[in-house]
Every structure is written in C-alpha cells, then in structure tokens.
C-alpha positions in Angstrom: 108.0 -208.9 -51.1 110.2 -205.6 -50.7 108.6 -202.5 -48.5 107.7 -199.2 -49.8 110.4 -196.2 -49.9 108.1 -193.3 -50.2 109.0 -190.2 -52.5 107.2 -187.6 -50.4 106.7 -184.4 -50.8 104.2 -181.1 -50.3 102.7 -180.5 -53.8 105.1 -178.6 -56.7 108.1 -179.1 -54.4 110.7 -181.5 -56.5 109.1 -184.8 -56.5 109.1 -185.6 -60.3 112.4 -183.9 -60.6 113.9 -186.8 -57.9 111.5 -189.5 -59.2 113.4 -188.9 -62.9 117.0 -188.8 -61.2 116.6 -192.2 -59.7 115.2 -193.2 -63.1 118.1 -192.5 -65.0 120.3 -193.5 -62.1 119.1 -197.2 -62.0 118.7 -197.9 -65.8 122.1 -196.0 -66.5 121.0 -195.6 -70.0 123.0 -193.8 -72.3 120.0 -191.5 -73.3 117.4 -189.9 -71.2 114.3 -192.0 -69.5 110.9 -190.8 -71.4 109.4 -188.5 -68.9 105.9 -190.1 -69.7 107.0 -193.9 -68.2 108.2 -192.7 -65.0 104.5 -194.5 -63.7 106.7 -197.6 -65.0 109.0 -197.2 -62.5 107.3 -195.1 -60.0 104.0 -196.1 -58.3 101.6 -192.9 -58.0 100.0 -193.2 -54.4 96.0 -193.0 -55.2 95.7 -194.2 -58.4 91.8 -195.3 -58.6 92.9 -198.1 -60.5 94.9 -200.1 -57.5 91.8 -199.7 -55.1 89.7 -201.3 -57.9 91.9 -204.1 -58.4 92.5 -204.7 -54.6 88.7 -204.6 -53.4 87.0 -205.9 -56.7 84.2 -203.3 -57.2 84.6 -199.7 -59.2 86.1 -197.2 -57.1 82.6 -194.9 -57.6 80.7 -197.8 -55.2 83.2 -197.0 -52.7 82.1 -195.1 -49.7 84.8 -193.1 -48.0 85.4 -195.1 -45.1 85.4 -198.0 -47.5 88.4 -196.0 -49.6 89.9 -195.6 -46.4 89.6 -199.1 -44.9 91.3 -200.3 -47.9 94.7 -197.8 -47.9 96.9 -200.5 -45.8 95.3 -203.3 -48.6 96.6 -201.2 -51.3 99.8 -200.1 -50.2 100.5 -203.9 -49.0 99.4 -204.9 -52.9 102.5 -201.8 -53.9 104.8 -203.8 -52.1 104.3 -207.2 -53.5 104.2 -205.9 -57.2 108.4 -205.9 -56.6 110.3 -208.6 -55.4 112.8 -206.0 -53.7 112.0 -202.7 -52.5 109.2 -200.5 -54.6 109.6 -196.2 -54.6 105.9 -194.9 -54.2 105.4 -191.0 -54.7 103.1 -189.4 -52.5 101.9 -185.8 -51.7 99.8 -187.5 -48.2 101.0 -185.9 -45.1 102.6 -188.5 -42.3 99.2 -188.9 -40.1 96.0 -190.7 -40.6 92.2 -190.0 -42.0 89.3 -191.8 -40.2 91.6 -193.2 -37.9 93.7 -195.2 -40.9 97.3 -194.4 -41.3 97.8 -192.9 -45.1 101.2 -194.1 -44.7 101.8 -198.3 -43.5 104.4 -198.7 -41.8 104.0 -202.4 -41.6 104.6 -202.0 -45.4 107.4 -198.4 -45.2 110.9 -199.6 -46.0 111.7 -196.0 -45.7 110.8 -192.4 -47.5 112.8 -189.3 -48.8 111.3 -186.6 -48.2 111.7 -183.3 -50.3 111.3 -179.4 -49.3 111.2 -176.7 -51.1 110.5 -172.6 -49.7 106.7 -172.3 -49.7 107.5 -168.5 -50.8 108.3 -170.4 -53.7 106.0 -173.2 -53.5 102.8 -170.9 -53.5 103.9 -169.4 -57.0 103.9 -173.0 -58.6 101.1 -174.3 -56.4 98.6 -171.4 -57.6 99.9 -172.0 -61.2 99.1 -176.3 -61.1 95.5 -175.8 -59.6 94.5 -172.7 -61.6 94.4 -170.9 -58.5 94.8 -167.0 -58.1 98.1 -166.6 -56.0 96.0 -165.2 -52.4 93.9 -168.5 -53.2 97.2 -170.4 -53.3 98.4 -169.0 -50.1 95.3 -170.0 -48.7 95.8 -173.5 -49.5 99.2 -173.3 -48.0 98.0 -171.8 -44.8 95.0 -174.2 -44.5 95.4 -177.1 -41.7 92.6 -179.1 -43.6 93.6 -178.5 -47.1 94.2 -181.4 -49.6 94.0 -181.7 -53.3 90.7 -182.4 -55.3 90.1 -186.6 -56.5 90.2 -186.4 -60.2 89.1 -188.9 -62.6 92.3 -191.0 -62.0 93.1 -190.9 -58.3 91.9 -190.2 -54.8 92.4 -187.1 -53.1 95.7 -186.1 -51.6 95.6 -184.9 -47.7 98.0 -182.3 -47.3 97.2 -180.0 -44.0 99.4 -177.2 -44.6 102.8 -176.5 -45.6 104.1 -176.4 -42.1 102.3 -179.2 -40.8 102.8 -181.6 -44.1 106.6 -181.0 -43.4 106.6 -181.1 -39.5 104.2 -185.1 -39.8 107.3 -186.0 -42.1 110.1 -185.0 -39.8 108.4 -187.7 -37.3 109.4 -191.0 -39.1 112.6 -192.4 -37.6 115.7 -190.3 -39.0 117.4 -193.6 -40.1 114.6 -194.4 -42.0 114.1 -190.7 -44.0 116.2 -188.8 -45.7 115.4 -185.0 -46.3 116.0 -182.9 -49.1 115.7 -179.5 -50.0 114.9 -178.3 -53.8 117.5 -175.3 -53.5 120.4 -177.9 -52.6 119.0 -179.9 -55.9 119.6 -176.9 -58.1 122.8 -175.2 -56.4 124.8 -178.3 -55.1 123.5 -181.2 -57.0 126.4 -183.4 -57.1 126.6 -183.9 -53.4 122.7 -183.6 -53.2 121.8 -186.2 -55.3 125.2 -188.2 -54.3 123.7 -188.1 -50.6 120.5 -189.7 -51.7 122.3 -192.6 -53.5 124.4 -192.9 -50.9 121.2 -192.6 -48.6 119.4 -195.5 -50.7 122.8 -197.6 -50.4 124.0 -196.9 -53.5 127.7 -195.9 -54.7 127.5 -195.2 -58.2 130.7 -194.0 -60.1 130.9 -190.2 -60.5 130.1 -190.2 -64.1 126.9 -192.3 -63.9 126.1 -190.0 -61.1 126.6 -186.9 -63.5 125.1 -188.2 -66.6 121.4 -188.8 -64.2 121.4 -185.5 -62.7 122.5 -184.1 -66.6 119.1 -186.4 -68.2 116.9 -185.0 -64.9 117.9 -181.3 -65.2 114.9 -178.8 -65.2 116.1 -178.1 -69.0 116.2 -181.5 -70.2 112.6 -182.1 -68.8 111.2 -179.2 -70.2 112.6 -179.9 -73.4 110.6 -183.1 -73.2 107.6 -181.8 -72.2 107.5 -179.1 -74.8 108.4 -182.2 -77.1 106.2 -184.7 -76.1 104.1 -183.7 -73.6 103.8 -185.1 -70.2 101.1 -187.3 -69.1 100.5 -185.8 -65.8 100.7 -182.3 -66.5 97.1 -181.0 -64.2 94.5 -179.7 -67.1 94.7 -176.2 -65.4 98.3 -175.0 -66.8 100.0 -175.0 -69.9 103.5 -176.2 -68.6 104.3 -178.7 -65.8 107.9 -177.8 -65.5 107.7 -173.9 -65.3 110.2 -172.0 -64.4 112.6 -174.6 -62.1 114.1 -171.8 -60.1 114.6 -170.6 -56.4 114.0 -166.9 -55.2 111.0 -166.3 -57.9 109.0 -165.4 -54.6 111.1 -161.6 -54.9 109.6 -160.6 -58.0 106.1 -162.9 -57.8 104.5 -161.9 -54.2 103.8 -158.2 -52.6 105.0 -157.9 -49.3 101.5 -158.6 -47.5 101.4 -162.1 -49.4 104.8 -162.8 -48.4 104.0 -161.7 -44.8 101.1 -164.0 -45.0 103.3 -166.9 -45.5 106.1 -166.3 -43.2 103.6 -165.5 -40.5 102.1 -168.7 -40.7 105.3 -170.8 -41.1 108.2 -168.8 -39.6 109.2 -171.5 -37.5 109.6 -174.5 -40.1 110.9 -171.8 -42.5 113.8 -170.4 -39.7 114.7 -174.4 -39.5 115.0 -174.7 -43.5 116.8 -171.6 -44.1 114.0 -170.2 -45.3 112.8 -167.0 -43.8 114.0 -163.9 -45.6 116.5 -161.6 -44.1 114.2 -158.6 -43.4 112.1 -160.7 -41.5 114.1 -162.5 -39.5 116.1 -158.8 -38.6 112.2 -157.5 -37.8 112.4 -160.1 -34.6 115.2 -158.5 -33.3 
C-alpha cells in the first residue's frame, strides 16, 4: 500500500490544470491525455461512490456523523487501490469536522498545495457556482463556507480563503509543496520543474516541456470546447474560462476589491498578493 499525496487547493485555483500536468508527465505520451480520464489517474476526494463501497449501504442512509466516521475508512481504501503512492485532489481545508480529521495523516504521504489571488479567485468562483460576484465574495469571506453535496460527492469544507490557505501551511514543509497559479502561467518551466523535482522526479527537459505544452490553458480549452469535460459544474458554460492573472482590474469595483483585501490582507501581503494602492494606503 502507497500513502496519499494530496492535490489541494481552494476552489477554481489551479487544481485540474496540475492534476493534467502530472498526467502527461507520467504517461509521457506523444499526444495529449483526454481531459475526461483524469478520474483514471486522479482520485476525486468525496466521491459518493467510495463511501458506498467502503461502508456497504447507499450513501443516502448515511447520517452525517456516519459520513464523517467513515473519512479515515475511505481515504485508507484510496491508498490501497495503488501499490505505490496514490494523488487524491481535494478542495477540504487541513482541519477536522465533528472532531474527524478530513485529511489522515496516518494515510498522507504528502500534498502540494496550490494558490491562486482570491481577487482572481472570486471572478472564477462566482462564475462555477452561478453565483453573483458580491455572493462570491461572500463565500470567500465566510469562515464556515463549503461547497454544496451534489448528486456525486459529499460536500467540500472550505472556511475561507484565508483560513483554507493558512490550515494548509500547517502540514510539515517537507511534506508540502506550495504553488502559486501566477508562477504556473509566467514561469512554468521552473514551476512545474520544482514540483517534479518536489515529487522526486528528474525528467529530461523535453518531457518536461512537452507536459506543460499538452496542460496549457489553450490546449484544455480546446478539449473542452471539443469534447466536453465531465466535471464542468451545471451552473457555467465553460470550465476553463479565461486562464489568466490580473482579471480582478477590469472584473471588481473598488469596494469589492476592498472587501477582499480587508478580509485577507495578511495571507495576501505573504503571497504577493495585495495590490500596490493598498499596500501604499498602510503607509
């Protein structure tokens, strides 16, 4: 039995873009992986269909302290279903609900976690949940928020942006490695090179290039708009939207961006997040 390296992330933050890069990393195939079998290689955290198999019964007899009794069950059942080490994406934040840990650690080989500017965030947030974008920010803000159970998997407990990123920066640094969605799109090479290199990997430079070229925002839109993508939310047309940094400029009016940088200016000083004009306000 392998452990678990989590993919973790707050919602719309980067997580399918580096499930698809380690895709096409391992396989090394000379095409593209299909978007729609990253679940093949990629476990979702919460899928309704593990907790059935693990306890026996349909997930709809489950109370919720029975859902919650049987995360570690589940999460141990993840880490048998690979003889080596198993990634597992997940949007949970590091901490615990009715007093069970959401993450094992007796089962954790170790997580990357990714971080994106929740100026930026809100805009794709509020777009996957059909929310209006002061609803979105509400949701970002919100130390209890999680995302809805659908039909296919439990609900995701998120707390807000701050906190979900501050519960992360807890696990053992030798154990997590951090990434930030801007460093993905401006410096990808030695981004994605320090992941590999984090996972202990040392793939030749032209493998390396050819799975950040197959995982590029264009090359998974282009396969969405082809194909579709099975995990697209049923509230928005596209999953891959827009795939940029700095939409927050044109998208939110200065008391929505206040709104955010109020409530997160400390994690968001510590990313390199907080805008200019704010941070020369404090002085």
């Amino acid at each position: 039995m392998g452990g678990i390296i989590w993919l973790a992330s707050y919602p719309k933050s980067g997580n399918t873009w580096v499930r698809t890069f380690l895709h096409n990393l391992l396989t090394n195939a000379e095409r593209p992986a299909d978007l729609n079998e990253l679940s093949k290689f990629t476990i979702g955290d919460g899928n309704k269909g593990w907790y059935e198999t693990v306890s026996r019964k349909p997930f709809d007899s489950l109370s919720p302290e029975e859902v919650a009794a049987l995360i570690p069950k589940v999460q141990e059942a993840y880490a048998r279903s690979r003889p080596d080490s198993v990634f597992v994406k997940t949007h949970n934040f590091l901490g615990k609900i009715l007093d069970v840990p959401l993450i094992t650690p007796g089962f954790t080989a170790g997580a990357v976690y990714i971080v994106r500017n929740p100026l930026d965030v809100v805009i794709s947030l509020s777009d996957h949940y059909g929310l209006p974008l002061d609803d979105g920010i509400g949701m970002l803000n919100d130390p209890d928020a999680y995302s809805a159970e659908t039909d296919r998997k439990v609900q995701d407990y998120l707390g807000s942006w701050s906190d979900h990123v501050k519960s992360w920066e807890t696990m053992e640094k030798s154990m997590c490695h951090t990434m930030r969605y801007e460093d993905m799109l401006f410096k990808p090479e030695k981004t994605f090179g320090g992941l590999a290199k984090f996972l202990g990997l040392n793939p030749p430079k032209q493998r390396l290039r050819r799975a950040i070229k197959f995982s590029s925002f264009g090359a998974l839109q282009k396969q969405e708009k082809e194909k579709g993508f099975n995990e697209r939310s049923d509230k928005t047309e596209k999953f891959f939207r827009v795939g940029k940094a700095g939409q927050w400029k044109t998208a939110l009016n200065p008391e929505q961006i206040d709104r955010i940088t109020t409530a997160h200016s400390h994690m968001m000083e510590k990313y390199g997040y907080m805008p200019k004009a704010r941070k020369t306000d404090k002085l």
